[in-house]
N, C-alpha and C positions, 0 to 999 in steps of 0.2 A: 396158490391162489390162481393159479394158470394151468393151462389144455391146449395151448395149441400147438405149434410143431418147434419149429427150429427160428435159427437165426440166420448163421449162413455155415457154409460146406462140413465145419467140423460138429456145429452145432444140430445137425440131422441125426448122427451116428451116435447114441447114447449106449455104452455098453451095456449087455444084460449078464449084469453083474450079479443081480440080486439073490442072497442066501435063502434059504428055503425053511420055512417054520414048517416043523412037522405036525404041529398040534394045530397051526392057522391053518396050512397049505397053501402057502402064499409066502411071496420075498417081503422080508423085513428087514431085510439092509442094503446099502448100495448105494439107497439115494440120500440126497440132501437133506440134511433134517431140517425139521420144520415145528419149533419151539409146539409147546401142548397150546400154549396161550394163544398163539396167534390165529388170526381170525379164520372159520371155516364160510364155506359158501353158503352156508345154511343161515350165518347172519346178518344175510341181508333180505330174509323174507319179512313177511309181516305174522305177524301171532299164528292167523286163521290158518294159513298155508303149511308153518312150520308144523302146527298140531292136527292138521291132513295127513300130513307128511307119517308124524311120529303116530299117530292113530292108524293110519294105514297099513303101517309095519308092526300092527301088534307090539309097540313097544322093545320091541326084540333088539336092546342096544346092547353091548356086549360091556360087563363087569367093569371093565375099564375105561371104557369110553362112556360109563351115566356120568359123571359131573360135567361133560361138555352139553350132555343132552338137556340137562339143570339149568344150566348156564343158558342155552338156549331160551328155554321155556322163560327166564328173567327177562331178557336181553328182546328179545323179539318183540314185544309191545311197545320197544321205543319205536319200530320202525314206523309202527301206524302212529304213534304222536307225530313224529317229523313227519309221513308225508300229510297227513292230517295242515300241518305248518304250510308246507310249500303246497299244496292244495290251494289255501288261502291265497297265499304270494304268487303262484305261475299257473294256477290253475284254469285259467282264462287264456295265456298265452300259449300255453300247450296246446288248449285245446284248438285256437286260432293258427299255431302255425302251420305254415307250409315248405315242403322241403323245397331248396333254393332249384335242385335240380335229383332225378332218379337217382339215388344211391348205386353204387358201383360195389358187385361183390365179388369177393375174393371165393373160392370154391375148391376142394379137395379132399382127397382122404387124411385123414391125421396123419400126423409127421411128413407131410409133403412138401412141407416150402410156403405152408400158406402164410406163416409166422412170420419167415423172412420175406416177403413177399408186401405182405401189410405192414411192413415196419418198414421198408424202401419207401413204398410210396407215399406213407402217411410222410414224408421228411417233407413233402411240398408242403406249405402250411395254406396253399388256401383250399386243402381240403380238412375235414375231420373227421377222428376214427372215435368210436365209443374205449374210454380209457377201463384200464380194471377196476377202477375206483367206481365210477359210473356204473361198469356192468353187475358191481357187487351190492351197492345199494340203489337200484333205479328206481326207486320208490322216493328217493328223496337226494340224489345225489349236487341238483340244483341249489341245497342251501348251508349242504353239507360238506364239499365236495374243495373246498381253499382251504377250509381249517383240518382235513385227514390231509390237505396233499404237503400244507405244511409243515403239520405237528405229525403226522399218524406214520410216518414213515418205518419207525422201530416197529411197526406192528407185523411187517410184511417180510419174511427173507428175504436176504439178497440175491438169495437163484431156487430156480424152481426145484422141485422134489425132482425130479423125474431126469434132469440134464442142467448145464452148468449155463443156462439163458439166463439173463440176469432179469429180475422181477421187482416191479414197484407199481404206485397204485398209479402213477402218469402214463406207463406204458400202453399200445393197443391193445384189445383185449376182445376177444370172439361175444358176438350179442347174447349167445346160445346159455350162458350163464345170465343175464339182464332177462331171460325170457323166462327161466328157469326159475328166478326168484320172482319174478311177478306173474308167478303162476301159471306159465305153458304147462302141457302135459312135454316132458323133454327125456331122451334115454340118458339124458345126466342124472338124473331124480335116483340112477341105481348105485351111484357112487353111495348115497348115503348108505345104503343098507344091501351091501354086494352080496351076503349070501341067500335073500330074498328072491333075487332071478333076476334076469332081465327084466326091463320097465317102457312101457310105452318104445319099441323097437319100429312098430308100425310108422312112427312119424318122422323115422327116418329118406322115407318115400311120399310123396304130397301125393299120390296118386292114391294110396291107402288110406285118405282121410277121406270124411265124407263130409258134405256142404258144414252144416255145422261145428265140425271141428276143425275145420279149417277156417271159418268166420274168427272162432272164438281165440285160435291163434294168431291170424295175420292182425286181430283187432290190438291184442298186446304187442305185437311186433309195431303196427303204427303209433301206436302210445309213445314207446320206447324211441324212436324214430323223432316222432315232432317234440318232447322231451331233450334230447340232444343238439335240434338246433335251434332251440329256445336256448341252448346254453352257448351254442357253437355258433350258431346263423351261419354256417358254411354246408357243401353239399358232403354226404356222410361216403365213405370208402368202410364196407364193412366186412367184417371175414368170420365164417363160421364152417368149418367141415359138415355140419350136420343140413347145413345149404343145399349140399350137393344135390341131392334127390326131392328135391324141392322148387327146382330154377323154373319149372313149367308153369306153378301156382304165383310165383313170385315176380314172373315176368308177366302175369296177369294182371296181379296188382300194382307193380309199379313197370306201366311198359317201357321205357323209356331208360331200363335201367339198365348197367353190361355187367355182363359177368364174367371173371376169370377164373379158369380150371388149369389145375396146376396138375400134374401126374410124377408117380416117381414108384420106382422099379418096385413090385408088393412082396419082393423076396428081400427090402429091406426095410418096408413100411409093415410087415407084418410082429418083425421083432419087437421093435419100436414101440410099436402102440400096445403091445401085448405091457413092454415097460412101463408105457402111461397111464395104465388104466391102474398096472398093482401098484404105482408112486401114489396115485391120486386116493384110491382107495385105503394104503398105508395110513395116508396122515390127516384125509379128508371124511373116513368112512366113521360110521356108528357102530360096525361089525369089524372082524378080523378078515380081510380079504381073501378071494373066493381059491382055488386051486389053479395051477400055469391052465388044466385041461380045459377049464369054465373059460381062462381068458383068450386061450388060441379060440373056442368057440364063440365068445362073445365077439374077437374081432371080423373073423369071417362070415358071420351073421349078418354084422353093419355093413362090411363090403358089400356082400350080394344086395341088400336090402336100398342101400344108397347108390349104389348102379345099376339097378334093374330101373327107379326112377330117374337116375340122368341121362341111361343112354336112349330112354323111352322120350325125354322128354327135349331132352338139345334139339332134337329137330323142330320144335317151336317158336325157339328163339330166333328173331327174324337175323337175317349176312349180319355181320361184322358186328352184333351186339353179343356175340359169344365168341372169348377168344381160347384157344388151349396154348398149351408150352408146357415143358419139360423143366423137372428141376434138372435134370444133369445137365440140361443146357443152357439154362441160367445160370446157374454157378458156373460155366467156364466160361461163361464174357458175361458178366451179369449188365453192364454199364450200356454194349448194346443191344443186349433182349429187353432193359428197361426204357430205350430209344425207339425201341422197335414200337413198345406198347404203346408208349404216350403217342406215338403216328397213330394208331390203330383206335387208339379212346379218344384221337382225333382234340389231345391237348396241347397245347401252347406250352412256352416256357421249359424245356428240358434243357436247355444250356443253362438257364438259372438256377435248377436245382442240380445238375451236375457235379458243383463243385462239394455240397452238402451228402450226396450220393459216395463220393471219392472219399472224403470222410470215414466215414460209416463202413465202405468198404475195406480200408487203411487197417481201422482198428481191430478188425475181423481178421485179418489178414494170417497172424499168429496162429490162428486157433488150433489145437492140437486134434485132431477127427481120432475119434472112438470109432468102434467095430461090430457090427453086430454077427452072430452065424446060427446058422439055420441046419439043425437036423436034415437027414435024408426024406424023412417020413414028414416033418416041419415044410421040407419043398415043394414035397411030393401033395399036400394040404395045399396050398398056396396058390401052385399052378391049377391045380383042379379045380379053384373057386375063383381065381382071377384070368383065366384062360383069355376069354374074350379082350377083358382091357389088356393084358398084357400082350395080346397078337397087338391089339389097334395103335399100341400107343410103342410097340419097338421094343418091348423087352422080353419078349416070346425066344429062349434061344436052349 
């Protein structure tokens, strides 16, 4: 039910263990299973969207995955009765509120730290993050959202497909799926149906949209937004990777807001995310996941695509409302790169949440770090498409 990175130091390094289906072209083992039953991302659109979706794809769901798509087609029209419901009941407040103050985002490539990153800071409580619960039904997560957190827990594994991060529906959770199910055009939309191609890659970069699709986007991003703190009434901390090539439209719309960009070496974020896409695709797709060649490509597609727009676009952001840092240098004093920031976001209170930080870091502490390795010709890919960040940000060597 999760895509974002990691936790902390051992929780970045997921091995790529995965066995190789000769008939899929794709890994089907390795990761964490993930029950048939339990719920995919698709169940939390509304009817119209989900049969967009499956009309879009010609129907083309693979022999084994039609009864989820069945299931779907049942399932989906509750969604528009509940929000139908809460329409009624918050549909005034939604529409009336206002955020207490500019959202703070969290920013990077997948597997970078953004995961552990939003789950440090989310520990301050007088901020709020959009939980997975929320981001998997935004359409009605306001009336729904006490009785899944305390009955629906058996629904959800205890750790994600992809690496051993633990998963529930209270945890943070990237908006980029909330946008996804209420109908963004989003490059997740290719999870469902991987051997179709890439899907909407363009809206990896805000500079590639043009006025209208960019309205029709930030219009559900601000739904989702006043939504959350009609439930929250606190100022929102949001993290999505797919942000990245996006900060220049986003600092338009809400100026006032910071952003953090996280960076981390692309000769260890390229194994990675290659993992996360066949995890996700494995137990979240309607096809048999695409071959390793499709996903080395698919990853360095989204890299060029989401930093051709952030390195164009960081220059917009006015001093001190864009901050960068380093995972490798987080993870080895995490305690003062997170003192460092709250100076920097110009926050109060770090001795108070200090001792909940120590915590959290305590428990981590164990974790055993997995390995990833990268072919010579796998390198030789990498540096040639990540050349630029990797000179800027120090891992050019």
């Amino acid at each position: 039910m999760v895509a974002g990175d990691l936790r902390l130091m051992g929780r970045i390094d997921s091995v790529m263990t995965a066995g190789s289906d000769k008939k899929a072209g794709a890994a089907k083992t390795g990761f964490h299973s993930y029950p048939f039953w339990a719920p995919k991302f698709w169940h939390g659109m509304r009817v119209g969207l989900w049969m967009r979706l499956l009309f879009g794809n010609k129907f083309t769901v693979a022999l084994t995955r039609l009864p989820i798509a069945i299931a779907l087609i049942i399932l989906t029209p509750f969604n528009d009765l509940l929000y139908g419901i809460q329409s009624l009941l918050f549909g005034r407040k939604i529409q009336q509120a206002k955020l207490p103050r500019a959202p703070l985002f969290i920013i990077g490539h997948w597997r970078s730290g953004t995961t552990l990153l939003h789950e440090l800071l989310s520990l301050d409580d007088r901020w709020a993050s959009p939980t997975t619960y929320q981001c998997f039904a935004p359409w009605h997560f306001l009336i729904t959202q006490r009785l899944m957190n305390r009955f629906g827990n058996f629904l959800i594994p205890d750790k994600r497909p992809m690496d051993n991060m633990k998963a529930g529906w209270q945890l943070p959770q990237e908006d980029e799926f909330a946008l996804m199910n209420l109908g963004c055009k989003s490059p997740y939309l290719r999870i469902a149906f991987p051997r179709n191609g890439f899907v909407y890659q363009h809206y990896l970069n805000s500079d590639s949209l043009n006025d209208s699709e960019w309205k029709a986007w930030s219009a559900k991003l601000d739904w989702f937004l006043r939504a959350l703190t009609t439930g929250h009434g606190k100022p929102l901390i949001l993290k999505s990777p797919t942000h990245t090539g996006r900060i220049g439209r986003l600092h338009q719309t809400y100026p006032a807001s910071y952003f953090i960009h996280i960076s981390r070496d692309p000769r260890k974020l390229f194994p990675s995310t290659v993992r996360l896409w066949q995890s996700l695709d494995t137990v979240q797709g309607l096809q048999y996941p695409m071959n390793d060649e499709q996903y080395e490509a698919l990853v360095l597609d989204s890299f060029q695509r989401m930093y051709e727009g952030y390195s164009k676009q960081k220059n917009s952001i006015p001093a001190g409302q864009l901050i960068e840092i380093r995972y490798e240098d987080l993870i080895a004093d995490p305690l003062r790169h997170l003192e460092e920031l709250y100076k920097k976001l110009d926050w109060d209170g770090f001795d108070q949440i200090r001792p909940k930080l120590e915590k959290r870091l305590q428990q981590d502490r164990d974790y055993q770090v997995n390995r990833h390795n990268l072919s010579e010709s796998q390198e030789q890919k990498v540096k040639e498409c990540c050349e630029a960040y990797m000179k800027q940000y120090g891992y050019w060597n």
